[in-house]
C-alpha positions as CSV (number, residue, x, y, z in Angstrom):
1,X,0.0,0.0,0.0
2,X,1.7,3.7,-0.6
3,X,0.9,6.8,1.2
4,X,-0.9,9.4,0.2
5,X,1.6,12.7,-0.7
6,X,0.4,14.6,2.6
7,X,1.5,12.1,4.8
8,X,4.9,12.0,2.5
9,X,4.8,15.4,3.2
10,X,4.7,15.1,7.0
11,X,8.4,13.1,6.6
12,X,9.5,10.2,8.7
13,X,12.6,8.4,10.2
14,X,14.0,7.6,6.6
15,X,13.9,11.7,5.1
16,X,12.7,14.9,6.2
17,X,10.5,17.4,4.3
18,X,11.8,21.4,3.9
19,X,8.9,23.3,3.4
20,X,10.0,25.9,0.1
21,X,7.7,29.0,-1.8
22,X,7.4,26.9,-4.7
23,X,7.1,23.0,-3.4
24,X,9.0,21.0,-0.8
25,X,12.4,19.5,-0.3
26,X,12.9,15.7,0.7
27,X,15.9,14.8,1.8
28,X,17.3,11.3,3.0
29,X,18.4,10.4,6.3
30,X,21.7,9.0,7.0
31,X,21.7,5.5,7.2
32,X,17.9,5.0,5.6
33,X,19.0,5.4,1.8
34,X,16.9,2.1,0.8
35,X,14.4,3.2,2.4
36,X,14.0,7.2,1.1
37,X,15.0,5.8,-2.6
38,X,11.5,4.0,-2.1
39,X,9.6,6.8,-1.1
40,X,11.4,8.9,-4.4
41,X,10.0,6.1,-6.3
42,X,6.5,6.2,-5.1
43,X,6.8,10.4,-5.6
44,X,7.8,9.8,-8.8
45,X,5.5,6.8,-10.1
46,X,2.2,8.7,-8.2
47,X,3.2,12.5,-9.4
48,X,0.1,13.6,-11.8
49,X,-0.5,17.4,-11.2
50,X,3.6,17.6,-9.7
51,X,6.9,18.3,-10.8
52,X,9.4,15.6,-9.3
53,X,13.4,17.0,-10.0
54,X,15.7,14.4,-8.3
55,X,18.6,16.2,-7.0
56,X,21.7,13.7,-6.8
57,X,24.8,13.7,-5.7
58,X,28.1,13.1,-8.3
59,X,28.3,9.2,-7.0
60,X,24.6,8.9,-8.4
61,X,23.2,8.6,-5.2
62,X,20.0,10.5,-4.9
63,X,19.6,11.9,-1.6
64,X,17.2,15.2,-2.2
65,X,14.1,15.2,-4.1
66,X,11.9,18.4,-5.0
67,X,8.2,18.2,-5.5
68,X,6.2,21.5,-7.2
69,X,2.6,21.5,-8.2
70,X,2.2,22.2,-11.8
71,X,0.5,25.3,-13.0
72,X,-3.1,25.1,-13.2
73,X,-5.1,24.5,-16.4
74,X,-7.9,26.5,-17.4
């Protein structure tokens, strides 16, 4: 079962949410990589009306993930 995105939102043990004007910044946990990787997954497989930009580090490690709401449609 996956989580809805405002309890990803809230964070947990594995990643902690920053809060930013245009979205929010998720970023692992030392020593829960496996874990935050599957919550990037589920961001990015579930994303409809978001932007996901994975922000990784130069060892290809993704550790930071932003989230923005895309412009509405009229």
């Amino acid at each position: 079962m996956t989580q809805p995105l405002h309890d990803i939102l809230e964070g947990g043990p594995a990643y902690g949410v920053i809060d930013a004007k245009d979205g929010w910044l998720l970023f692992g946990r030392e020593g829960h990589e496996a874990e935050f990787r599957a919550v990037m997954k589920q961001v990015q497989a579930e994303a409809r009306d978001m932007e996901v930009i994975r922000l990784e580090t130069p060892d290809d490690m993704p550790d930071r993930v932003f989230i923005a709401p895309l412009p509405q449609r009229h």
